[in-house]
Every structure is written in C-alpha cells, then in structure tokens.
N, C-alpha and C positions, 0 to 999 in steps of 0.2 A: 476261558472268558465266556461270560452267559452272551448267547447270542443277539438280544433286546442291545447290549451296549454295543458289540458289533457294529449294529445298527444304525444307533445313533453315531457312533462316531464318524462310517461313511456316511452319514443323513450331512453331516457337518462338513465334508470332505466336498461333498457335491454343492453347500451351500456358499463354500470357498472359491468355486469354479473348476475345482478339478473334472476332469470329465475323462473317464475311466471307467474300468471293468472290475467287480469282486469276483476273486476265484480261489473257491474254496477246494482245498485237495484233500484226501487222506491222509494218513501216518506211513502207510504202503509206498513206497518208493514205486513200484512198478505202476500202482495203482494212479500214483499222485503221478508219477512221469505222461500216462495217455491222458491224464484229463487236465493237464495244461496242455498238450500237443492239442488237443480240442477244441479248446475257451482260447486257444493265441493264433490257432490256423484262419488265414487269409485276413490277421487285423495288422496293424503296426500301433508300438506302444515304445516314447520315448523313455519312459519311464517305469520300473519294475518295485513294488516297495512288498520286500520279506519280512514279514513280524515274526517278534518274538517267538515265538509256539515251535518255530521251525529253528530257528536260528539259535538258540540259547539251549536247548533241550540236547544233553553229548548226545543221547540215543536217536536224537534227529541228523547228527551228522551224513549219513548216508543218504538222506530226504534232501537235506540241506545243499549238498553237493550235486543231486543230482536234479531240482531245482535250477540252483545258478547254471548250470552248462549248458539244459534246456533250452533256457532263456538264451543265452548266448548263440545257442544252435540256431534258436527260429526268428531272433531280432538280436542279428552282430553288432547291433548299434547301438543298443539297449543300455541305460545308466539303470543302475542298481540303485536302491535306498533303504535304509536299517532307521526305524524306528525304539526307541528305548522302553517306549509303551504305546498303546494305543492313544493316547490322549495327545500325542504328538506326530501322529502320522502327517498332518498338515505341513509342518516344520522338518519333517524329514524327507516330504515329495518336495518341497517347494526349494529346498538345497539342490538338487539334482535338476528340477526344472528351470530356474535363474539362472542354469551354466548353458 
C-alpha cells in the first residue's frame, strides 16, 4: 500500500478521535519483534489494530504470531483488532474500543 494513503487514512483515524501511535515494522520477525518492544515500552495501549500486510500474507505467519504474543507480553490487557482493508480501520478500532 503506497505510503501517501497510509496516510490519509491515519489522517482520518486521528480526525475520528482516535488517539494512538503508527508503528511500522519490518517483514524480519526478529527485526519487527525489537521495534515494537521500542514504540510499546513505557506506553499502555487498550487497543492493538494488525492490518492486512501482516496478517493475510501465509509467509507472514511467523511475523504475524510473533507480533500478537509481543503485544500480549508488554500489554496483558490489550484487545486486538483486524481490519479487512485499510479503508475500515475506524470500524475495526472502534469494535474493540465500545467493549
């Protein structure tokens, strides 16, 4: 996905009120595992939303899994959220936030 719509569509996310962090990882498993330990150490986040890129891709299985545990590790409390495209990541935070 070109990074410009990225863009906008957190542009839209923040317009919504969400008030949160982008964080972009690698395809590296080891690589993407320290730079969420990074971008998550000393914050708390009710809310985790994994797109497509990571989650759909089988050769991301291993990212994908090592991702969610991550999150689980540094925020036990943490609700997950799967968006189906980026055009609905609003609709997919805001299920997980309404509970």
């Amino acid at each position: 996905m070109p990074a410009a719509q990225i863009d906008r569509d957190w542009a839209a996310l923040q317009a919504a009120g969400i008030d949160g962090e982008m964080c972009y990882i690698g395809m590296d498993p080891d690589e993407a595992e320290a730079e969420l330990r990074r971008q998550v150490a000393g914050q708390s986040f009710g809310v985790a939303l994994i797109g497509g890129g990571i989650r759909n891709v089988p050769e991301n299985t291993v990212l994908f899994e090592r991702v969610i545990n991550v999150l689980i590790e540094l925020q036990p409390n943490i609700r997950l959220s799967f968006n189906t495209h980026p055009s609905n990541s609003l609709e997919a935070l805001q299920r997980r936030l309404d509970r």
